[in-house]
C-alpha positions as CSV (number, residue, x, y, z in Angstrom):
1,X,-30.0,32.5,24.6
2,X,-29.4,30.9,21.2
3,X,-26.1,28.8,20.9
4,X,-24.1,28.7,18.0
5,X,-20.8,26.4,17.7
6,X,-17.7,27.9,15.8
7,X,-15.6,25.7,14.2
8,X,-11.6,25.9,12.9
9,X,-11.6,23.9,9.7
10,X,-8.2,25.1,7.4
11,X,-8.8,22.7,5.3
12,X,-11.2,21.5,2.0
13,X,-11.2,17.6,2.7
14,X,-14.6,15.8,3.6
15,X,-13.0,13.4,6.2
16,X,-12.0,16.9,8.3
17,X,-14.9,18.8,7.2
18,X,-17.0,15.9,8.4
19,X,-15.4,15.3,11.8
20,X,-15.4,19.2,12.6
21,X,-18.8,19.4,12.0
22,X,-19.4,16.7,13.8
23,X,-17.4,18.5,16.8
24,X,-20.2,20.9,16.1
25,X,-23.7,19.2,16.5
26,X,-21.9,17.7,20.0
27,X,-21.2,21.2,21.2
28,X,-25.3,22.0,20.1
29,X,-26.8,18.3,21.9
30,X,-25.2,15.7,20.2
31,X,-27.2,12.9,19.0
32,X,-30.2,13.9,20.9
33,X,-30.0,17.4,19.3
34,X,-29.8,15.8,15.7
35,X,-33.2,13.4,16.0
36,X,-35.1,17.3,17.2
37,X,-33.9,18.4,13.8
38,X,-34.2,15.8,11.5
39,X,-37.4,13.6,13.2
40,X,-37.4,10.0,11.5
41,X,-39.0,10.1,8.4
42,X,-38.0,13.6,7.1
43,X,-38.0,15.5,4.0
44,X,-34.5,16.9,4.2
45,X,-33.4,20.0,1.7
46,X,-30.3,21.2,1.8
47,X,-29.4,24.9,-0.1
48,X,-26.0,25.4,-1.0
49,X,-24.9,29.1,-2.7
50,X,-24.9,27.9,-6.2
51,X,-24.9,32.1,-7.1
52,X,-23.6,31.4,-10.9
53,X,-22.1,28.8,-12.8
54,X,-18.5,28.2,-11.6
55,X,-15.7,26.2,-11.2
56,X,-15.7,23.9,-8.3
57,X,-13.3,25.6,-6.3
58,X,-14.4,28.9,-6.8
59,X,-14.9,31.1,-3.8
60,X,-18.3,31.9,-4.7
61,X,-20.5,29.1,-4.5
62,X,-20.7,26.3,-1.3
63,X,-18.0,24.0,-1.7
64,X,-18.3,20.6,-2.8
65,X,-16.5,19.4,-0.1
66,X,-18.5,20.7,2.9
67,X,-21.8,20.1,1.0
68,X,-20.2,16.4,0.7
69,X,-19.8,16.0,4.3
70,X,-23.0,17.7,5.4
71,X,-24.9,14.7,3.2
72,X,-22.8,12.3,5.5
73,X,-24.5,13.4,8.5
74,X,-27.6,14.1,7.3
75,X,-28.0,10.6,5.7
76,X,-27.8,9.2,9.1
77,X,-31.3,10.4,9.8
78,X,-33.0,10.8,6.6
79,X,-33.0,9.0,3.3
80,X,-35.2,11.1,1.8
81,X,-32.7,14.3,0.9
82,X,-32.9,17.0,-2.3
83,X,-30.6,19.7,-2.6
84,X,-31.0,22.9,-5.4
85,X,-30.9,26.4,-5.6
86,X,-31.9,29.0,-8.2
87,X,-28.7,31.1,-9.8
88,X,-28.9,35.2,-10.6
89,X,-27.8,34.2,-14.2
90,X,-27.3,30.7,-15.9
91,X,-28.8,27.2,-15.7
92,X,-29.3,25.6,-12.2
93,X,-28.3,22.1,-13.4
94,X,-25.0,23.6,-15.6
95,X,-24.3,25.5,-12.0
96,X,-24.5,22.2,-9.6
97,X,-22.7,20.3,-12.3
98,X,-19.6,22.8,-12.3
99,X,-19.7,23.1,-9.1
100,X,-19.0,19.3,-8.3
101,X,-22.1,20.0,-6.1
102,X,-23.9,17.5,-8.9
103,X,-21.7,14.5,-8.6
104,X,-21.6,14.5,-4.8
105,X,-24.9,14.0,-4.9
106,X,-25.5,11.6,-7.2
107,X,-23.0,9.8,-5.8
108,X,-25.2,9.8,-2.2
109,X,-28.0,9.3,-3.8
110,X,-29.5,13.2,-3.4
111,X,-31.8,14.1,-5.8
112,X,-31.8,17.9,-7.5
113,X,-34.4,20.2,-7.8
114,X,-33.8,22.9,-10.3
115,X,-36.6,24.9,-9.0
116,X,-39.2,24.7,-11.9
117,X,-41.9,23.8,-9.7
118,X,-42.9,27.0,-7.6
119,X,-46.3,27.3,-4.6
120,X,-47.9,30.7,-4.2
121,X,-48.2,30.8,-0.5
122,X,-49.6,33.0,2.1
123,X,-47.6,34.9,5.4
124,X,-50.1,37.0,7.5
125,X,-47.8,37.1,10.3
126,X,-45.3,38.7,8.2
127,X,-42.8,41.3,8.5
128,X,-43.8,43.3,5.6
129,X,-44.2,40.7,3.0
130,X,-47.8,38.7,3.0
131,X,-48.0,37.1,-1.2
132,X,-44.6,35.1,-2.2
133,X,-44.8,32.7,-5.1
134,X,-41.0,30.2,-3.8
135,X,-39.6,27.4,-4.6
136,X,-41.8,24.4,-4.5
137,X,-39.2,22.0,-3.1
138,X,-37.6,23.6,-0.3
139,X,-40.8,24.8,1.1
140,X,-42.7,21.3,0.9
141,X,-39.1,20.2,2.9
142,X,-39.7,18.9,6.7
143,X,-36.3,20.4,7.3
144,X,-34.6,23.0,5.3
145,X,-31.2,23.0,5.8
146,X,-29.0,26.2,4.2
147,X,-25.6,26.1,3.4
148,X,-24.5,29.4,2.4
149,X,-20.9,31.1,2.2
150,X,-19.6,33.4,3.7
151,X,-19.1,36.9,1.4
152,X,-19.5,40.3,1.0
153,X,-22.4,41.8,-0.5
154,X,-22.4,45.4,-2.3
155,X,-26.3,46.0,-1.5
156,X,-26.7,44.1,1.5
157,X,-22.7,44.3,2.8
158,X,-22.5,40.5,3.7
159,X,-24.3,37.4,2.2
160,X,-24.8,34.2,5.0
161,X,-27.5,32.5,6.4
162,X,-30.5,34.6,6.1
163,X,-29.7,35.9,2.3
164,X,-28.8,32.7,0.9
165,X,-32.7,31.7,0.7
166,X,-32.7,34.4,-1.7
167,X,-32.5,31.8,-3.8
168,X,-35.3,30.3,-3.2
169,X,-37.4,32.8,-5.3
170,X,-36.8,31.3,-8.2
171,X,-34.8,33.0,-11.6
172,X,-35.9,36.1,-12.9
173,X,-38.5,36.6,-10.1
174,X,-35.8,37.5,-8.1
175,X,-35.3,41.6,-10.7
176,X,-39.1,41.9,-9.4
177,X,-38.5,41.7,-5.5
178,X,-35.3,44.3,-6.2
179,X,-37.7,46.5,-8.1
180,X,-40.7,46.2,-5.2
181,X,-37.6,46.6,-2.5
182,X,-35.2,49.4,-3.7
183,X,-34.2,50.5,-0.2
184,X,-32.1,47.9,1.8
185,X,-34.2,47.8,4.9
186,X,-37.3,46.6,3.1
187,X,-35.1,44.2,1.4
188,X,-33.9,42.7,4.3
189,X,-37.3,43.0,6.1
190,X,-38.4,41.1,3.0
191,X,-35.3,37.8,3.7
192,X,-36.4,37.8,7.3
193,X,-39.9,37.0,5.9
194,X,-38.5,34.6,3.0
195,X,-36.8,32.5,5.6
196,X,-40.3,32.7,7.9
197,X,-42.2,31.1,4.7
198,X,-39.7,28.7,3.9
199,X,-39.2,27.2,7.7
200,X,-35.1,27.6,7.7
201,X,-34.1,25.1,10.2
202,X,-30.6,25.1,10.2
203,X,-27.3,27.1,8.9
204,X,-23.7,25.6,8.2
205,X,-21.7,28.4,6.8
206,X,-19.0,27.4,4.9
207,X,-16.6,30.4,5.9
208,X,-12.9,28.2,4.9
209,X,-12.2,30.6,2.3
210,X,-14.5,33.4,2.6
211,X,-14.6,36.2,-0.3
212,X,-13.6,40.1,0.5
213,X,-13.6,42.9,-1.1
214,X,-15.9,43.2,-4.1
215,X,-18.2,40.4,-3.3
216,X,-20.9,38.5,-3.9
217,X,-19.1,36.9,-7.0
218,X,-16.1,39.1,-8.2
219,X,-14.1,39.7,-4.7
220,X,-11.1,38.3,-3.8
221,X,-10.6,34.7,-1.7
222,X,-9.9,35.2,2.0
223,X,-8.6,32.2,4.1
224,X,-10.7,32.2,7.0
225,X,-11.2,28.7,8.5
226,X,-13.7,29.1,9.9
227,X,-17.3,26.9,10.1
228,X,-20.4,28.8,11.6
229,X,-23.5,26.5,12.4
230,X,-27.0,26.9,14.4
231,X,-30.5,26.5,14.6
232,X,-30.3,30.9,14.6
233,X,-29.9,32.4,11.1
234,X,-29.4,35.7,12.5
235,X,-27.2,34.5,15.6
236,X,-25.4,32.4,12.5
237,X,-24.3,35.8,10.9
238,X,-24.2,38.1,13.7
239,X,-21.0,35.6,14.6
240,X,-19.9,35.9,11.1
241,X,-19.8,39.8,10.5
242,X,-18.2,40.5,13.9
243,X,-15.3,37.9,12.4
244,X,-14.7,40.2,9.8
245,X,-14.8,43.7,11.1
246,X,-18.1,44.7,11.9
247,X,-17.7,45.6,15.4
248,X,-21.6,46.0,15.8
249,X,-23.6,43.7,14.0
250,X,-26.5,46.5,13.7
251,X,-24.1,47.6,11.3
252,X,-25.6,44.7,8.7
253,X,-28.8,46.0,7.7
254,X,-31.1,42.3,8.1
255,X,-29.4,42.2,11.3
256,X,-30.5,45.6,12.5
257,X,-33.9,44.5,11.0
258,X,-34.5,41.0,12.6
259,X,-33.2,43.1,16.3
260,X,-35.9,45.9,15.9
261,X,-38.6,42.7,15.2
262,X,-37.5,40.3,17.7
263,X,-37.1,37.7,14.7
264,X,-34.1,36.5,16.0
265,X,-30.9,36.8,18.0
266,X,-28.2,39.5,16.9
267,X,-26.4,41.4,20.0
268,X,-23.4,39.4,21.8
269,X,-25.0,39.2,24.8
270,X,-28.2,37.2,23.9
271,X,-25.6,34.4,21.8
272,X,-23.5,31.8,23.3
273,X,-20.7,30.8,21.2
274,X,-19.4,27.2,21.7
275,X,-16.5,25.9,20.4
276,X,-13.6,28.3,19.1
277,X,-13.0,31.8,20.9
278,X,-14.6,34.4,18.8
279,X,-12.1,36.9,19.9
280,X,-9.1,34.3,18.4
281,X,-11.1,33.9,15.4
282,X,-11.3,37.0,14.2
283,X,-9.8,38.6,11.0
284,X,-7.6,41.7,11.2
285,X,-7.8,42.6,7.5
286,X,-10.2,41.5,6.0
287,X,-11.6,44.0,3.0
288,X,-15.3,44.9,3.6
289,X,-17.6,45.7,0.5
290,X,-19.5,48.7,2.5
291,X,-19.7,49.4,6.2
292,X,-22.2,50.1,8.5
293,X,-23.5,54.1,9.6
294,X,-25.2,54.0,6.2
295,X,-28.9,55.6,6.1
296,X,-30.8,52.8,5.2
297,X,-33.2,52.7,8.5
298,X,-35.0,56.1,7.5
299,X,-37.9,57.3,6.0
300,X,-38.0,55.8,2.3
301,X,-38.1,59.0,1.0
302,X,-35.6,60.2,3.2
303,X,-33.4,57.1,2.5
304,X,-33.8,57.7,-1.7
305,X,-32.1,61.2,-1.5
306,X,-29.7,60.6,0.7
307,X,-28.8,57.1,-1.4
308,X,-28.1,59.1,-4.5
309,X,-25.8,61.7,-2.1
310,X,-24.0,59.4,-0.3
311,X,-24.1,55.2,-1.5
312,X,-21.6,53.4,-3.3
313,X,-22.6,53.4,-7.0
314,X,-21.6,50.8,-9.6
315,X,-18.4,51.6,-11.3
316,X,-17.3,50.0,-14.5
317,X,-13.1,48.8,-14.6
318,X,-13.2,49.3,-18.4
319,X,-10.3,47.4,-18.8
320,X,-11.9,44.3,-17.7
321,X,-15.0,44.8,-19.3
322,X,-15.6,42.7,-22.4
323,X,-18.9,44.3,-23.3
324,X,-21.5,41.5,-23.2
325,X,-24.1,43.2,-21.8
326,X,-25.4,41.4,-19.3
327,X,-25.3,43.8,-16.7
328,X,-28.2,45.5,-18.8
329,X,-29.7,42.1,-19.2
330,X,-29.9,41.2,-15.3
331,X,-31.2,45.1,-14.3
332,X,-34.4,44.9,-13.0
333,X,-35.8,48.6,-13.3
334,X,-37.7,49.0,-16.9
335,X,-36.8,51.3,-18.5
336,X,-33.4,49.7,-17.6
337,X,-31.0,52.3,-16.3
338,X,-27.5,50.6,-18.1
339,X,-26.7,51.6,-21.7
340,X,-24.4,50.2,-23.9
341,X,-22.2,53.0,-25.8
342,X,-19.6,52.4,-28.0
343,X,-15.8,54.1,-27.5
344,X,-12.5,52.7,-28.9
345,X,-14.5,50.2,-31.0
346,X,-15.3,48.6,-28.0
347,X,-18.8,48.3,-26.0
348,X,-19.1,49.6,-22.7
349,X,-21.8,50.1,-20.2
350,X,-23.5,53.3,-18.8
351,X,-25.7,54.2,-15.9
352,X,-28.5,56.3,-15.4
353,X,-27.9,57.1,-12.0
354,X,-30.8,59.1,-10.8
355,X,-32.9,55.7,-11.8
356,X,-30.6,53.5,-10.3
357,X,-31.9,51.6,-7.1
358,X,-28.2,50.2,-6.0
359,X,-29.4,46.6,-6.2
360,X,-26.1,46.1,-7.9
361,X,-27.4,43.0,-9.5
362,X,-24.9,44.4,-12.5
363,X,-22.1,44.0,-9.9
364,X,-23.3,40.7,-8.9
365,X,-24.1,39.2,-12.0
366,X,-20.5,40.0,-14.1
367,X,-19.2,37.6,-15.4
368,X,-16.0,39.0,-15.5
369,X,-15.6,41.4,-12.3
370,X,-16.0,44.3,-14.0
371,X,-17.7,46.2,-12.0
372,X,-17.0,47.2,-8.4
373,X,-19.1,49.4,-5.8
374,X,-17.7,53.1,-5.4
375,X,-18.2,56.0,-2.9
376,X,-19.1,59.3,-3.7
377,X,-16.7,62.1,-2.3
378,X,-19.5,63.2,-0.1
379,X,-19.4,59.8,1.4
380,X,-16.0,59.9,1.7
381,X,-15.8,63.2,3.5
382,X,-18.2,61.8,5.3
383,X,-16.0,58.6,6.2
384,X,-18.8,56.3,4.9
385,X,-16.3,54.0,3.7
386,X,-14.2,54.4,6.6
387,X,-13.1,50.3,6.2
């Protein structure tokens, strides 16, 4: 049974932060627990969510503050510690320096890693996914230590532990794997296999103010305080999703993935939680960005047809849209599927839905929120958005 400790934390300060998550490696083995993880001498790397460049309080990337008093910890076993991760759009260095993630860690001593350097490397024991060209410095890393936060996701309805080493394909290689994976179970077949290559050791979810609604980077903040860790990046989330309102975590498509493979721990019964009661921890009302009893365990074929009946599609909220374009420039399909037209003098985007994929990297990527996930009426009849 894998353990995972859940943690109350209301507050963004590194002297709480630090004590709770020491409460947390006691409730896991203590001391003892920490030397397994980091043995003397390691390579330490910790990923934050650095998704975009944003402000340091911004309820899309890993907070400064918990990634301040992870390094605490950590330092107490390894002086040897990098931290980076690889944004959808922007400059990795501009995004840790915005962040505040930079001067934490210059001020510990961390060194950065933008992610130029990349290793083609082999999986034969793999999911689905055998050839992956990642990150050079988190997969060299004795231990790889992720950091994610806790959001909503339009293609993969929540980001945590296992999708946050998305980032470890660096830049624009990231359009190619949506354009190999259109479907969402081979995507997520293909994180379960990205966190196989890269060795993820350890998750510390920084769930204090989660996002809702129209996540990965334009939903709203959501005060959750709430701290996930373990060793278990699928027991990690599966505590997560069932926090916000997924009643079955099958319901999350990598979860329902890493179950059918045995990769790792997702039904109640096979996770101890220590720490906080789940069942007090739990948020009422929190928005989700799609919910589960969504067709994306069938037959690819199958699964394409019934995606153009019944998914959420992009949708463009004109009057936030400043028409820059870069929702055409971050598609990954070729031809690319968005447009720009022009109507009232201004710019505005259109999709070519029957090529779409519903990667929703255009959703992701705005910089201005404006574009949100939207059901069909089919799916609505259908109660496919039933949250």
């Amino acid at each position: 049974m894998e353990k995972v400790a859940l943690l109350r934390c209301e507050e963004y300060d590194a002297d709480v932060i630090e004590k709770k998550l020491r409460e947390g490696f006691e409730l896991l083995g203590g001391d003892a627990y920490l030397r397994k993880l980091i043995p003397e001498g390691s390579r330490v790397f910790l990923k934050p969510n650095m998704l975009a460049v944003e402000e340091a309080e911004s309820t899309v990337v890993t907070n400064h503050k918990v990634f301040e008093a992870v390094i605490r910890i950590v330092k107490e076993y390894s002086d040897d510690i990098t931290f980076g991760d690889s944004p959808g759009f922007g400059d990795p260095r501009k995004a840790a320096e915005r962040s505040g993630l930079m001067k934490v860690a210059e001020n510990y001593g961390v060194k950065f890693d933008d992610f130029s350097e990349t290793v083609h490397v082999m999986l034969e024991d793999s999911l689905l996914c055998k050839s992956w060209t990642v990150a050079k410095g988190p997969y060299e890393a004795d231990v790889l230590i992720t950091l994610p936060k806790l959001k909503t996701h339009a293609m993969a309805f929540f980001t945590g532990a296992i999708k946050n080493q998305f980032g470890c394909i660096p830049g624009t290689m990231k359009a190619t794997w949506h354009t190999r994976m259109p479907e969402a179970n081979n995507f997520c077949k293909m994180l379960l296999d990205l966190n196989t290559v890269v060795k993820t050791r350890f998750a510390i979810l920084d769930g204090i103010i989660a996002m809702e609604g129209n996540g990965p980077k334009s939903g709203n903040p959501k005060k959750m305080d709430t701290i996930i860790m373990g060793d278990s990046m699928s027991a990690v989330d599966s505590v997560a999703v069932r926090l916000i309102g997924y009643d079955n975590p099958l319901d999350i498509p990598a979860l329902k993935d890493a179950y059918e493979s045995n990769w790792g721990a997702v039904l109640p019964e096979d996770i101890e939680v220590l720490g906080e009661e789940l069942e007090s921890m739990k948020c009422r009302d929190f928005e989700l960005c799609r919910t589960g009893g969504e067709f994306y365990w069938i037959n690819p074929a199958v699964t394409r047809f019934l995606t153009n009946m019944i998914a959420p599609n992009p949708s463009l909220i004109k009057d936030k849209c400043i028409g820059c374009g870069r929702c055409g420039e971050v598609c990954p399909e070729k031809p690319r599927v968005i447009r720009m037209t022009e109507s009232g003098g201004k710019k505005y985007p259109v999709w070519d839905m029957s090529e779409c994929i519903r990667c929703f990297c255009c959703q992701e990527l705005c910089p201005v929120g404006a574009i949100e996930t939207k059901y069909t009426r089919l799916s609505k009849l259908l109660r496919m958005n039933k949250r």
